[in-house]
C-alpha positions as CSV (number, residue, x, y, z in Angstrom):
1,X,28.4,-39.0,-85.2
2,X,26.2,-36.4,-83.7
3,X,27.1,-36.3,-80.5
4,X,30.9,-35.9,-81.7
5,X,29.9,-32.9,-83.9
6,X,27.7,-31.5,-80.6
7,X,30.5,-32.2,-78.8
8,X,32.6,-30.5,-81.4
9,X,30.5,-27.1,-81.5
10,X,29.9,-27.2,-78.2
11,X,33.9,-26.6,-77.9
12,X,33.4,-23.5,-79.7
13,X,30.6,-21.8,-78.0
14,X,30.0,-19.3,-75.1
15,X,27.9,-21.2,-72.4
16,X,26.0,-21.2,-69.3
17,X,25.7,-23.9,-66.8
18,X,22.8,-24.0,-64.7
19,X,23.6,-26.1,-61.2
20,X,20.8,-28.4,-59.8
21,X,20.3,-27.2,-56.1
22,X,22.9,-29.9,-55.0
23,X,25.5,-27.8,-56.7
24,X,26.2,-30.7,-60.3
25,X,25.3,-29.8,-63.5
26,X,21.2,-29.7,-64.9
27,X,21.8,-27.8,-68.4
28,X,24.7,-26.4,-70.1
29,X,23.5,-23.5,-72.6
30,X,25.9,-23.0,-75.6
31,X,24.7,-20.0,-77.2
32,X,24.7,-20.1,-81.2
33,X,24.2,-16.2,-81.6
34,X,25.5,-14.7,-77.9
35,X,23.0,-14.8,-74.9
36,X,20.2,-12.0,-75.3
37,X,19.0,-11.5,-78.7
38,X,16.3,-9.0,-79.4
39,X,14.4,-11.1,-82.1
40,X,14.8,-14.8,-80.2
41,X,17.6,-17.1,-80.1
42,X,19.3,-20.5,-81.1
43,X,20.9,-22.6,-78.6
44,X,22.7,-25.9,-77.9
45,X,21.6,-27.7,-74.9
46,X,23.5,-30.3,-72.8
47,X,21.1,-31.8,-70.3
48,X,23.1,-33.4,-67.6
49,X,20.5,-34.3,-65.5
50,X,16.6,-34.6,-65.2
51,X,14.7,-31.4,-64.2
52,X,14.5,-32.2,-60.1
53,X,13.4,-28.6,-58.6
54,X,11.3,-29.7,-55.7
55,X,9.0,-27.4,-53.5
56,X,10.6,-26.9,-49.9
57,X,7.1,-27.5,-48.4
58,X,6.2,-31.0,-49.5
59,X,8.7,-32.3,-52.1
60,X,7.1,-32.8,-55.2
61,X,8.5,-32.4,-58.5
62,X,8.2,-29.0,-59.9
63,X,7.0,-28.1,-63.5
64,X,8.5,-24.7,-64.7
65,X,7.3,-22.4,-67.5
66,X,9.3,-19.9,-69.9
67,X,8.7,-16.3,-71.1
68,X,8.5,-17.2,-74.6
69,X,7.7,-19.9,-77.5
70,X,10.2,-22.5,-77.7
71,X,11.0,-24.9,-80.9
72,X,13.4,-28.0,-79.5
73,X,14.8,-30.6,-82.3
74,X,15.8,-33.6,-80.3
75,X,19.1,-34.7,-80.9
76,X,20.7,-37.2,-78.5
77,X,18.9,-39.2,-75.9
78,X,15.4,-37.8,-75.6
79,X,13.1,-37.4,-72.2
80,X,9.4,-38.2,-70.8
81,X,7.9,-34.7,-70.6
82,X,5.0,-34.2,-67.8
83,X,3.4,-31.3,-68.9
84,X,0.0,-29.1,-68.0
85,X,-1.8,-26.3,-69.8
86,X,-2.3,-23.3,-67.5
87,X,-5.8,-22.9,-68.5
88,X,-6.4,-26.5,-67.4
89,X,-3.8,-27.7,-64.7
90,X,-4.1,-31.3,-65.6
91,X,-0.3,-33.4,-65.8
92,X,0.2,-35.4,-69.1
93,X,3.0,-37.5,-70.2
94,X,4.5,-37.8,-73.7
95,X,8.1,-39.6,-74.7
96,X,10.3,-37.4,-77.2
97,X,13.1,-39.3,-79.2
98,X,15.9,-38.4,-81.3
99,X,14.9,-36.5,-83.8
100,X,11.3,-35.1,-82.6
101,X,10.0,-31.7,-82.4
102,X,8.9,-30.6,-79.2
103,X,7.1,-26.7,-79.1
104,X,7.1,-25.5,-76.1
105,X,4.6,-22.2,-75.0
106,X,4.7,-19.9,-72.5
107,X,0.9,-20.7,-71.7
108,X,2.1,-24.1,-70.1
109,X,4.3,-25.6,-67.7
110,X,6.9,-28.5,-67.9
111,X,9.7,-31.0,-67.0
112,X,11.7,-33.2,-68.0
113,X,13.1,-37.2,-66.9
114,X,16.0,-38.2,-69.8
115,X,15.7,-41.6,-70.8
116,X,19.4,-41.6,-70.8
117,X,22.0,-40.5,-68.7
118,X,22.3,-37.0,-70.9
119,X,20.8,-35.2,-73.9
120,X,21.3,-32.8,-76.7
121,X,18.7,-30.9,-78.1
122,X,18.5,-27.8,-80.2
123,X,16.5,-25.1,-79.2
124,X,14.7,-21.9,-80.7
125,X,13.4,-19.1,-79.1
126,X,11.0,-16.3,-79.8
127,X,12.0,-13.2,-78.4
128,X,12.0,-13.2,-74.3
129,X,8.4,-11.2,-73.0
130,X,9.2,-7.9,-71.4
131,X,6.0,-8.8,-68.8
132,X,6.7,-12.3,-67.4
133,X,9.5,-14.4,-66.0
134,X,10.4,-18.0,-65.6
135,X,8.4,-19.4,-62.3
136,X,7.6,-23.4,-60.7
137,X,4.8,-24.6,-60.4
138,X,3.7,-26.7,-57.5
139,X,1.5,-29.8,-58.7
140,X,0.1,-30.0,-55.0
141,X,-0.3,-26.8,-53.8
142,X,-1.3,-25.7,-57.3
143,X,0.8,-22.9,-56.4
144,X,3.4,-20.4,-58.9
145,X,6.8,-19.1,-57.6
146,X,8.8,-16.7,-59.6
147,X,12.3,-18.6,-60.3
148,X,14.1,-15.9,-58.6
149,X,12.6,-17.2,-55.1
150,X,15.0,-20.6,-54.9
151,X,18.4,-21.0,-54.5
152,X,21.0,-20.6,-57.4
153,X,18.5,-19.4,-60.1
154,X,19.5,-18.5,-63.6
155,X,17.5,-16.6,-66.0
């Protein structure tokens, strides 16, 4: 039943795809309120695929952050999150289900492997900061790159 009415909505709704760099689907943002709203925003995701940004120099997996607080309410499918504080640089694991809560900061970085082959989650935003951008960051080198250094990035 919910992934009928997500499909439903999603029918409904302005969106953004954002490609993987292969050129297929990652995320396809259906915007609840239209795309840039002053005071945050509400969104419908469709993940497609796992988050699979690797660094050109040695080919890890790549953890990004974003320029504001996040809220995500799990709806379909669910993911293992690796995660790291900035302040401490250490990777953790944790497993979100349907139905969890998962806050993300801007004072962390993040990805995401779906359990399943997609996802739905809805997601809340605090307003964008006017200082910062999205960026990767490399577990190896321990290095930050501003997402507008790779191929095909969307803010």
């Amino acid at each position: 039943m919910i992934q009928s009415l997500c499909q439903w909505l999603s029918s409904w709704l302005p969106s953004i795809t954002i490609p993987q760099d292969n050129g297929k689907p990652y995320l396809t943002r259906y915007y609840l309120f239209g795309a840039d709203r002053q005071f945050g925003n509400i969104f419908l995701h469709h993940f497609h695929s796992s988050d699979l940004d690797r660094s050109r120099e040695n080919g890890s997996l790549l953890l990004h952050d974003h320029p504001f607080w996040g809220v995500s309410l799990i709806l379909i499918g669910g993911y293992d999150e690796e995660r790291c504080l900035k302040s401490d640089l250490i990777v953790r694991c944790k497993t979100f289900l349907p139905w969890s809560i998962n806050i993300i900061r801007p004072n962390c970085y993040h990805r995401v492997d779906l359990l399943q082959s997609d996802g739905w989650s809805l997601f809340i935003t605090s307003p964008r900061s006017k200082r910062r951008s999205w960026g990767f960051w490399d577990r190896i080198t321990k290095e930050y790159k501003d997402f507008r250094e790779f191929a095909k990035a969307v803010p």
